[in-house]
C-alpha atoms as one frame of an Amber mdcrd trajectory, in Angstrom:
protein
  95.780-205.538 -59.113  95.209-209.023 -60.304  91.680-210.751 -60.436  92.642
-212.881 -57.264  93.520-209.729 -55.548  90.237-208.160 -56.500  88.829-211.283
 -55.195  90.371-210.939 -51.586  89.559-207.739 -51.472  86.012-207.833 -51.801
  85.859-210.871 -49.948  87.000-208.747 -46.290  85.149-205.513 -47.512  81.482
-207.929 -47.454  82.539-209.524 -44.288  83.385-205.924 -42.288  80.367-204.697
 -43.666  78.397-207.862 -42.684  79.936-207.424 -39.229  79.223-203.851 -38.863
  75.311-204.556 -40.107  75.258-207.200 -37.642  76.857-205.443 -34.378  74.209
-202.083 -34.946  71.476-204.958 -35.280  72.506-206.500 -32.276  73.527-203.110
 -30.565  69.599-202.302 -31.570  68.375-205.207 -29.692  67.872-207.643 -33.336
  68.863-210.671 -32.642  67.519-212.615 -35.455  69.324-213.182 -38.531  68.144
-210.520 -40.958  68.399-210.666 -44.760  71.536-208.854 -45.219  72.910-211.515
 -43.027  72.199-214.029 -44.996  73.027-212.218 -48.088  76.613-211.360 -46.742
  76.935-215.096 -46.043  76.132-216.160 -49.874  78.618-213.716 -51.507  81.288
-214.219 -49.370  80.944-217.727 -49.775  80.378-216.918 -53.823  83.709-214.979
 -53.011  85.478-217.520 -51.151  84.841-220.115 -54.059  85.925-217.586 -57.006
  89.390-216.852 -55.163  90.284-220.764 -54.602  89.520-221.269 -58.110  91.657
-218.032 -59.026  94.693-218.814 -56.751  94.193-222.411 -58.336  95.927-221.350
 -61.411  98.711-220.116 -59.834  99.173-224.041 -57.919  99.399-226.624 -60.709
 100.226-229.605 -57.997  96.321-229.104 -56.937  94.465-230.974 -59.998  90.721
-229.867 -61.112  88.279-232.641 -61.394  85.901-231.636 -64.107  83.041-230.747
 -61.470  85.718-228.085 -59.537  83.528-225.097 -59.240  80.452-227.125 -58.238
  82.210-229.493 -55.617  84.066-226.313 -54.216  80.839-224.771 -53.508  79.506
-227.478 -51.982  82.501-228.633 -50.052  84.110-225.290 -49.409  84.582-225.590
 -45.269  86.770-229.181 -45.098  88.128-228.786 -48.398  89.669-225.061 -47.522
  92.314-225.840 -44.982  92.977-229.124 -46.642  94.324-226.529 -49.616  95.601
-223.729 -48.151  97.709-226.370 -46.312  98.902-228.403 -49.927  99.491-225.323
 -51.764 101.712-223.316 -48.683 102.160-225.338 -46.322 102.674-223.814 -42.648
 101.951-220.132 -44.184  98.835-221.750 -45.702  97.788-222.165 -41.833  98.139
-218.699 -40.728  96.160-217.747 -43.418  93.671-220.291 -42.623  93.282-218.540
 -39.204  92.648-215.248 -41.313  90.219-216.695 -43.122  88.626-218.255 -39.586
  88.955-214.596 -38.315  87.192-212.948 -40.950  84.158-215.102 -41.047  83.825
-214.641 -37.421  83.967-211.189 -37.170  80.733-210.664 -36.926  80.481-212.763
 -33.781  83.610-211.049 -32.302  82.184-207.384 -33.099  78.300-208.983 -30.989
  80.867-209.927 -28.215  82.624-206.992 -27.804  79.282-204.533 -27.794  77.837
-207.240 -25.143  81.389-206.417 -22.988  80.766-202.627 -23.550  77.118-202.969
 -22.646  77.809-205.179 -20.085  80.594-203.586 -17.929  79.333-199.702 -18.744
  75.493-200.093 -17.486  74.931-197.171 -16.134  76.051-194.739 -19.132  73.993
-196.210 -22.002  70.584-196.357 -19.331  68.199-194.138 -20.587  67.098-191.759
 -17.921  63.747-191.409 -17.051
């Protein structure tokens, strides 16, 4: 496996993990944002910024100012789709809606508990 592929990897293994942590919060009745949250939300952003600069090398039509890694991290969320569409075009915007899945998945797993709890009332009531 190459070092991008290592990249992308880890990248969905933090953000399932982050959404699992967050639906037993929220299935626990936490609704703030803890620390792992916040956590999971730096190193997959860390993560995010490693593999554009990875799959960079592979797209030589996409030039590097000499501040890349810095401006990157700083300008990750409009400057994403802008290359994911340069460097693949339409497939670049299927994978942009991967990428919008993933970082929501935490939000989709809160919703889907909240249908659960919501529509099956009566079997998760403690009796008393």
């Amino acid at each position: 496996m190459t070092h991008k592929t290592w990249l992308a990897v880890s990248l969905i293994c933090v953000l399932a993990i982050s959404a699992l942590f967050d639906g037993l919060f929220y299935w626990h009745g936490v609704y703030g944002r803890p620390v792992s949250a916040a956590l999971a939300d730096t190193v997959s952003t860390i993560l995010l910024v490693m593999w554009i600069m990875a799959d960079q090398r592979d797209h030589p039509q996409v030039e590097r100012p000499f501040d890349y890694g810095f401006l990157l991290s700083v300008f990750w969320v409009p400057y994403l789709p802008y290359y994911l569409w340069r460097t693949r075009r339409v497939a670049g915007l299927w994978m942009f809606a991967g990428f919008l899945g993933l970082f929501s998945l935490s939000f989709l797993v809160q919703v889907a508990i909240w249908m659960v709890l919501a529509t099956n009332n009566q079997f998760f009531a403690v009796p008393r």
